[in-house]
C-alpha positions as CSV (number, residue, x, y, z in Angstrom):
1,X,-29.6,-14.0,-8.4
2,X,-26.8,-16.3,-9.7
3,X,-26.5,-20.0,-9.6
4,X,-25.2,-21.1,-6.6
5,X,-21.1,-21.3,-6.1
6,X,-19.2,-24.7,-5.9
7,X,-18.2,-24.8,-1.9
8,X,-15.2,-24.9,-2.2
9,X,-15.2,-21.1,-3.9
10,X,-17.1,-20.4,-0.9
11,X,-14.8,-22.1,1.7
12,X,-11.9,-20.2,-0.1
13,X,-13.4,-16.7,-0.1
14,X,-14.3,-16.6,3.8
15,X,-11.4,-18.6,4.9
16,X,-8.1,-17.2,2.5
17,X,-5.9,-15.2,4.3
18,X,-8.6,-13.5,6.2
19,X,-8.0,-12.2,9.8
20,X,-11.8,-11.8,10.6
21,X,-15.2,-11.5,9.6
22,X,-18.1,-9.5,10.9
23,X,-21.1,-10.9,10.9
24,X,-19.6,-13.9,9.4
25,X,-23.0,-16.3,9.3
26,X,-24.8,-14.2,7.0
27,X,-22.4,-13.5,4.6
28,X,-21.7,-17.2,4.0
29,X,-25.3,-17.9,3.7
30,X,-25.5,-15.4,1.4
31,X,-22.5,-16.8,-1.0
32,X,-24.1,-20.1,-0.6
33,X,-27.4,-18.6,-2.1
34,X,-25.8,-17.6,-5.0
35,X,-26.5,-13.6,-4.0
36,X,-24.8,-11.4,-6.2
37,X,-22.7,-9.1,-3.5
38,X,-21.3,-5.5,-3.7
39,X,-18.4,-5.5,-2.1
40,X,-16.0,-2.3,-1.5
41,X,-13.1,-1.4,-0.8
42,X,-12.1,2.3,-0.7
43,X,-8.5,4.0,-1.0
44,X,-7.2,7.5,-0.2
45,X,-5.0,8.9,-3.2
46,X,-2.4,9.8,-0.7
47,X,0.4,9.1,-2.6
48,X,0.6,8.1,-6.6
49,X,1.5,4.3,-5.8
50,X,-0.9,1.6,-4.9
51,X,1.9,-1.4,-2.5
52,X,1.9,-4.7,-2.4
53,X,-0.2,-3.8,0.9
54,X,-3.0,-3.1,-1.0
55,X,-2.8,-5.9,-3.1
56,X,-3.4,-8.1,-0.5
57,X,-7.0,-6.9,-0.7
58,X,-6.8,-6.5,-4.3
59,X,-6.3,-10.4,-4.8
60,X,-9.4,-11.0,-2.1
61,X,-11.3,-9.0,-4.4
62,X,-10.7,-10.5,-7.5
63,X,-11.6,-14.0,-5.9
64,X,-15.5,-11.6,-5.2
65,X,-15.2,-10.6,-8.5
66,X,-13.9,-14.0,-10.7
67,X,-17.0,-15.5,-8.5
68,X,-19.5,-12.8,-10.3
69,X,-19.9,-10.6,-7.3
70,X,-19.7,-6.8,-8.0
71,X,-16.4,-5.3,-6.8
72,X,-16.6,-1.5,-6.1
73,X,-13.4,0.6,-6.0
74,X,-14.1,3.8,-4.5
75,X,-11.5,6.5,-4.8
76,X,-12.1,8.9,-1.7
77,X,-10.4,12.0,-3.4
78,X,-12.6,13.9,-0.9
79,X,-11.8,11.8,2.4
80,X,-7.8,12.5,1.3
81,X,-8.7,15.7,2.0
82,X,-9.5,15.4,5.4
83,X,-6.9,12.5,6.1
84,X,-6.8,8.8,8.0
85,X,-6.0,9.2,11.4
86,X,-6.2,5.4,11.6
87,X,-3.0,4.2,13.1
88,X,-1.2,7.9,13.4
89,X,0.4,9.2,16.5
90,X,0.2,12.7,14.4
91,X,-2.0,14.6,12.0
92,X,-1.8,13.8,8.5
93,X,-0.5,16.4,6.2
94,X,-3.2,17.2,4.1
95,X,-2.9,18.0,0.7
96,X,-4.5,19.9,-2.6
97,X,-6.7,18.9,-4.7
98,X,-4.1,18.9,-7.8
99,X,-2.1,16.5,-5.9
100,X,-4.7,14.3,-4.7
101,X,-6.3,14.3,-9.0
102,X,-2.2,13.4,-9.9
103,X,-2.7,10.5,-7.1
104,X,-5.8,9.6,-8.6
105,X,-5.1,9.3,-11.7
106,X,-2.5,6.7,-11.3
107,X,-4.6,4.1,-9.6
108,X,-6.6,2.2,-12.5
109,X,-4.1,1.6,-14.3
110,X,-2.0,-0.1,-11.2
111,X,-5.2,-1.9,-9.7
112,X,-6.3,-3.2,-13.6
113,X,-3.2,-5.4,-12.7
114,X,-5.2,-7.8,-10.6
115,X,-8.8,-6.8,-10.8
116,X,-10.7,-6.8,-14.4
117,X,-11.6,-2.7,-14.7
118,X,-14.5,-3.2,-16.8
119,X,-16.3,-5.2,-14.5
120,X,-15.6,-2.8,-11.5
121,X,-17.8,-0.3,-10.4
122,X,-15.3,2.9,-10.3
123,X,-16.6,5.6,-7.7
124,X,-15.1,8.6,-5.9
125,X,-16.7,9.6,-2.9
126,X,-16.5,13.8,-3.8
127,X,-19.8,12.1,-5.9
128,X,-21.6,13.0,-2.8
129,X,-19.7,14.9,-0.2
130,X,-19.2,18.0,-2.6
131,X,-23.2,18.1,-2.9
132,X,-24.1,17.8,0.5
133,X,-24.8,21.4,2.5
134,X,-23.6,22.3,6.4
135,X,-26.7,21.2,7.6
136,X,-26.3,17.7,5.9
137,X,-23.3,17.4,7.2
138,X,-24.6,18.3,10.6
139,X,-27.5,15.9,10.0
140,X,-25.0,13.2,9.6
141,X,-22.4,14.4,12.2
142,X,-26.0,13.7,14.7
143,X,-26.0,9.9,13.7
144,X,-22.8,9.7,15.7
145,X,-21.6,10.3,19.5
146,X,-18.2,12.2,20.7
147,X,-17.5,8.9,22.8
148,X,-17.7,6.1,19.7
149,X,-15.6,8.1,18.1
150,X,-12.8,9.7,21.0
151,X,-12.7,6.4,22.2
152,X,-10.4,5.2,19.7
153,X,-7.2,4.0,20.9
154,X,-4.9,5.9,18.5
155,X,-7.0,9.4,19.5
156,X,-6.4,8.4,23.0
157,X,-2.6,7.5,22.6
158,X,-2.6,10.9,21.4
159,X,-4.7,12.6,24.5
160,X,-2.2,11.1,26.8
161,X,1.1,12.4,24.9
162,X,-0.5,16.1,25.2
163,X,-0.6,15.7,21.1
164,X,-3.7,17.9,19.1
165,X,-6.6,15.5,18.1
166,X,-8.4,17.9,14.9
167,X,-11.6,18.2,14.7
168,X,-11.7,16.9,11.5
169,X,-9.7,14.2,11.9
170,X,-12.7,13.3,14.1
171,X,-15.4,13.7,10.7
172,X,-13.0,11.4,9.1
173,X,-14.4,7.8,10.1
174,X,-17.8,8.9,9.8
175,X,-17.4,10.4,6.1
176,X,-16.0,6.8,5.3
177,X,-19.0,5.0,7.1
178,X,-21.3,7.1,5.3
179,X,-19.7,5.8,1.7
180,X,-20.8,2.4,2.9
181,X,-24.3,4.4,3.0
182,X,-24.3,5.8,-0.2
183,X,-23.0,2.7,-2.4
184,X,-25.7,0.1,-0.5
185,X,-22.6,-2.4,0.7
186,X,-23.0,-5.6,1.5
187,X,-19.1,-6.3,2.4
188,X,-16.4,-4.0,2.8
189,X,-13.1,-5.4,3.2
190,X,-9.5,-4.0,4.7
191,X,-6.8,-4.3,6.7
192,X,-7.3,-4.0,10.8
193,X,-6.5,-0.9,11.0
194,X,-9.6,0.2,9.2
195,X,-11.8,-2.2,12.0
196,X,-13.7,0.7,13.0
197,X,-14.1,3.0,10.4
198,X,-15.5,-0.4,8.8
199,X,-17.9,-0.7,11.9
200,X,-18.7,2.9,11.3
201,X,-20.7,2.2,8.0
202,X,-22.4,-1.0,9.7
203,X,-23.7,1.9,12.1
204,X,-24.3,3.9,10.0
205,X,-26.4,1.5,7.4
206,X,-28.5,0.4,10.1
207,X,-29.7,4.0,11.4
208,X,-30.2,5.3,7.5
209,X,-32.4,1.7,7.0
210,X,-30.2,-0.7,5.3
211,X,-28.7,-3.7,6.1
212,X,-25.6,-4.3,7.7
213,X,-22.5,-4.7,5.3
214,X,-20.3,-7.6,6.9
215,X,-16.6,-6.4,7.3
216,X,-14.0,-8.7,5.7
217,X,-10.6,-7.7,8.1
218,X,-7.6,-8.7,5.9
219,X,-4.0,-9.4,7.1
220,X,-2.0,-6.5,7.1
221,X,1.4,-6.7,5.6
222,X,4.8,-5.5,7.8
223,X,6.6,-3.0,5.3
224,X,10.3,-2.8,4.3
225,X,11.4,-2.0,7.5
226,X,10.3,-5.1,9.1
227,X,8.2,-3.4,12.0
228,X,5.2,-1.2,10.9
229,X,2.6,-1.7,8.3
230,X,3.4,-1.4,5.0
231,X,2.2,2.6,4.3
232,X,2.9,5.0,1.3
233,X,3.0,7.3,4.3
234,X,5.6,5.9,6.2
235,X,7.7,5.4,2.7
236,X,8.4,1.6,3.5
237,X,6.5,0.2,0.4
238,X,6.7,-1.5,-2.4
239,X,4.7,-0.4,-5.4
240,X,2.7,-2.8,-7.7
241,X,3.3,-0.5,-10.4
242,X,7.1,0.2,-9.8
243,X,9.7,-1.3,-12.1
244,X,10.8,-4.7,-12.2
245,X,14.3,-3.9,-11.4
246,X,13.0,-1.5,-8.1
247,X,10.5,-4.4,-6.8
248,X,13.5,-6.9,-7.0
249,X,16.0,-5.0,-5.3
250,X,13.2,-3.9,-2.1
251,X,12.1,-7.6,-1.8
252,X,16.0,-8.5,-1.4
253,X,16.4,-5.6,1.2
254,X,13.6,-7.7,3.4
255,X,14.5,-8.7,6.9
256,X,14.5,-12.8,6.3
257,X,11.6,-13.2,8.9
258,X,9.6,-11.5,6.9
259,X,10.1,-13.8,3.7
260,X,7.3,-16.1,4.6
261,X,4.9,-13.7,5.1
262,X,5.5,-12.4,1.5
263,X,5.8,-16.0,0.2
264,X,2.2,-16.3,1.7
265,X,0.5,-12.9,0.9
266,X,2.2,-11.6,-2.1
267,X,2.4,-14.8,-4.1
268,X,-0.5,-17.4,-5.6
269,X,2.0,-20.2,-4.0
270,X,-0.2,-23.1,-3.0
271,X,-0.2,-24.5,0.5
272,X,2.0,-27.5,-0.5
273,X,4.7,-24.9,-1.9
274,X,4.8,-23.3,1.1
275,X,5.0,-26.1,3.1
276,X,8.0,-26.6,0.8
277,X,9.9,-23.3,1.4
278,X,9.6,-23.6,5.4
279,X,11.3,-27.4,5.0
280,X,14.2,-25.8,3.1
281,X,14.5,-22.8,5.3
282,X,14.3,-25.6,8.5
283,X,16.8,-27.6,6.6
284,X,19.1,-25.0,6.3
285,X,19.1,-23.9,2.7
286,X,20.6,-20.3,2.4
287,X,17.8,-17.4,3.1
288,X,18.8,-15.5,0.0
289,X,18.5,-18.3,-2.2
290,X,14.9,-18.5,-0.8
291,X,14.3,-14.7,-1.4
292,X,15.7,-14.3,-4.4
293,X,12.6,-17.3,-5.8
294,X,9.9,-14.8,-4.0
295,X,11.7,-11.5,-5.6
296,X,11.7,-13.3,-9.2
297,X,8.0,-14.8,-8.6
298,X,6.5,-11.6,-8.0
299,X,7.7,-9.3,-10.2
300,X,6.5,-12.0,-12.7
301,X,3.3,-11.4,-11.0
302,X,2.9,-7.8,-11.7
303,X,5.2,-7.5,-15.5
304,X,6.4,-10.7,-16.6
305,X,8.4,-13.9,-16.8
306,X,11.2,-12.0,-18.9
307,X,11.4,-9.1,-16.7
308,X,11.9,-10.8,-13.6
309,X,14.6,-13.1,-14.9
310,X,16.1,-10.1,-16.0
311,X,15.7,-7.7,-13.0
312,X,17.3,-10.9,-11.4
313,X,20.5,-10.7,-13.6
314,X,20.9,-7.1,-13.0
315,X,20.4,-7.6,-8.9
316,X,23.1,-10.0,-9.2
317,X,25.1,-8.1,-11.6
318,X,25.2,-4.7,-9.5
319,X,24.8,-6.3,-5.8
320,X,26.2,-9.6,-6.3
321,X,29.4,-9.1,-8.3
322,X,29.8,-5.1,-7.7
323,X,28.4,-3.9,-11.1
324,X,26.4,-1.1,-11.9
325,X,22.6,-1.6,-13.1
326,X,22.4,-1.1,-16.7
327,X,20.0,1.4,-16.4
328,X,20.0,4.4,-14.0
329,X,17.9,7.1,-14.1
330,X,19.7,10.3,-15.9
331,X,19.9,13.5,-14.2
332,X,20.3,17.1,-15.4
333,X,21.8,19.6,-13.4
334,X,24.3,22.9,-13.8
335,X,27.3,21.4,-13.9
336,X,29.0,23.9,-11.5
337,X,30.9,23.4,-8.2
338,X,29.1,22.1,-5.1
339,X,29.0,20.3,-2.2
340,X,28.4,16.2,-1.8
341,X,25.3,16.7,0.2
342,X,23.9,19.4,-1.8
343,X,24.3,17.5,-5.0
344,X,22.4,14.4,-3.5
345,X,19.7,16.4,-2.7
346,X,19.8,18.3,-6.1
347,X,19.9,14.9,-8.0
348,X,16.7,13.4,-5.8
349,X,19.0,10.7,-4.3
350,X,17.8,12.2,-0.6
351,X,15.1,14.4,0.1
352,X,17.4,16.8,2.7
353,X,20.4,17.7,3.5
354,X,20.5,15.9,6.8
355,X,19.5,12.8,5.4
356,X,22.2,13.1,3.0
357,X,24.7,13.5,5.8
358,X,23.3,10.8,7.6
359,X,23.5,8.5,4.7
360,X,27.5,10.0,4.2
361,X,28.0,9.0,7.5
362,X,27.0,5.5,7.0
363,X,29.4,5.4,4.5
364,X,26.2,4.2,1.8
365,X,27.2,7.3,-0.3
366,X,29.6,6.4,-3.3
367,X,30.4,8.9,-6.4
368,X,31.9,6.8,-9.6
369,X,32.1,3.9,-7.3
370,X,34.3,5.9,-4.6
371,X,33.1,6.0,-1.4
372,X,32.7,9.7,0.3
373,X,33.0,10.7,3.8
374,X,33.0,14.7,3.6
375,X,29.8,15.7,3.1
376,X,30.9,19.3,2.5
377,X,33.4,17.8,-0.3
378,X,33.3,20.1,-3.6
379,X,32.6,18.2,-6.5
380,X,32.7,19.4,-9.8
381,X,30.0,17.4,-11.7
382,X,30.2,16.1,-15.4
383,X,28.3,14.5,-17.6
384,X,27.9,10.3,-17.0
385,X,29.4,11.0,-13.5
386,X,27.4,8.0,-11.1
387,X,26.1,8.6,-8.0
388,X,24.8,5.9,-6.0
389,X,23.3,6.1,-2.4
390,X,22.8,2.9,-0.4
391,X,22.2,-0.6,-2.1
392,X,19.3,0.6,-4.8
393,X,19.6,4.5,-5.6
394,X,21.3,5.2,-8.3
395,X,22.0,8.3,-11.2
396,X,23.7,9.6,-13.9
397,X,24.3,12.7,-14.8
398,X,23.3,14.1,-18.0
């Protein structure tokens, strides 16, 4: 038991850009107390980078964690396996273990960023899913009916298009309930679209004999393309862990009703500052002025003071007055005859053909600063030719 918290720590931890709580009243009493909490929050290795998304939650965490509460990151390399259906109008590609260790591996490093590692409690949930038999699994599967969990809304949207539901798609929000189970919760915290895989371990705590973990429901952040939730999945993110140059350059590319949401969830910006942007936005001060403040004060949130005034230089430089960024990732390739299109996709610049084309099409294809329009063009490549695709890709070749 720790000393009891100033309120206003309190006041800040339940009330901070926090959608909802469940069972709200008890959790407050038991900050008030001086309880020391365990509080989770678990991520699927889907992809290598951890987004700005995340660190909505990540910041929520550390304000558990700077108040002495024990923050537990679980990595659920064996959940990945199976895959979220949460929010998904089709079934997640699943991938192999190597991939989802690569993932893995990556996300310390990004989430020692915000949260202080050494005071974390670091768990993976193949701990106990890779020791359990058939018939523990069934044993658990029993806890559970077909209707709690068919009922979900983005299963039914599914049913009704005629689109496959998999059966293990339907284990998924039970195997994360049951983490909430095996590490003793007493708060687990995520966006909404987690809401009832959350619930899940609150139902499943109370039929194994603990307590009820409250769920802390945090605001869920619109990606890049202004309508759907920021997702590696959906490729509209932006990394914590991604250069300084890349971050500046995506929070640019933001739709300018989205600034404010940034300004308030991606930022430390105090409720007088804020209060301060909207008057100059209302006043009429120019958008990008605004957004190039929020693109400079986060990217000296995640690297540095120094970085961001330079990734600001260079977005100027390259977007601003026509220049190219002084430093572009290099490229080696056979420098032999080929097409536009396939040398986009040989260089990474697009993942397919057709996206090349379509990109060729939108005239956002530009070789040594010349625009293209044939994608079945022959170049001959050499060495420091520049290839640029849209506002922010860029090589060399090498």
């Amino acid at each position: 038991m720790a000393k009891p918290p100033v309120p206003e720590t309190v006041e800040h931890i339940l009330n901070y850009h926090v959608d909802e709580i469940i069972n709200r009243p008890l959790l407050a009493e038991k900050l008030r107390s001086g309880q020391i909490l365990r509080i989770k929050l678990g991520v699927d290795p889907t992809k290598p980078d951890l987004h700005f998304g995340h660190a909505v939650v990540l910041w929520k965490l550390k304000e558990f964690q700077d108040a002495g509460h024990i923050v537990i990151f679980l990595i659920g390399d064996y959940t990945t396996r199976i895959g979220d259906p949460s929010g998904r109008n089709t079934t997640r590609p699943i991938l192999s273990a190597e991939e989802i260790e690569q993932n893995a591996q990556t996300y310390l490093a990004q989430v020692g960023k915000i949260l202080d590692i050494k005071k974390c409690e670091l768990r993976r949930n193949s701990e106990w899913f890779e020791t359990m038999t058939f018939a523990d699994i069934i044993k658990l599967l029993g806890q559970v009916t077909v209707a709690q969990i068919i009922d979900r809304e983005d299963f039914q949207t599914r049913l009704r298009k005629g689109l496959d539901v998999g059966m293990h798609e339907v284990i998924y929000p039970i195997m994360q309930g049951y983490d909430s189970v095996q590490l003793k919760c007493d708060v687990e915290i995520g966006g909404i679209d987690q809401k009832l895989n959350m619930l899940m371990g609150r139902d499943l705590q109370r039929k194994f004999g603990q307590d009820e973990q409250a769920v802390m429901i945090m605001p869920l952040l619109l990606g890049l393309d202004g309508a759907k939730k920021m997702s590696k999945s959906l490729d509209n993110y932006i990394g914590i862990n991604e250069p300084p140059a890349a971050q500046f350059g995506k929070i640019m590319s933001l739709p300018d009703n989205l600034m404010m949401d940034y300004w308030e969830l991606c930022t430390p910006a105090s409720s007088d500052e804020l209060a301060q942007i909207k008057q100059e936005l209302a006043d009429g001060t120019n958008p990008r002025d605004i957004k190039l403040r929020l693109a400079k004060a986060i990217v000296a949130l995640y690297h540095n003071q120094s970085a961001a005034e330079a990734a600001e230089a260079e977005f100027i430089n390259t977007f601003q007055k026509g220049e190219l960024p002084k430093d572009m990732p290099m490229v080696k390739i056979p420098l032999e005859p080929i097409s536009v299109v396939d040398l986009l996709v040989a260089t990474g610049l697009v993942d397919s053909k057709s996206e090349g084309k379509r990109m060729i099409d939108q005239k956002a294809v530009k070789i040594d600063q010349q625009l293209i329009s044939d994608p079945d063009q022959k170049i001959d490549p050499q060495v420091d030719m520049v290839l640029q695709v849209g506002k922010r890709k860029f090589a060399k070749l090498s």
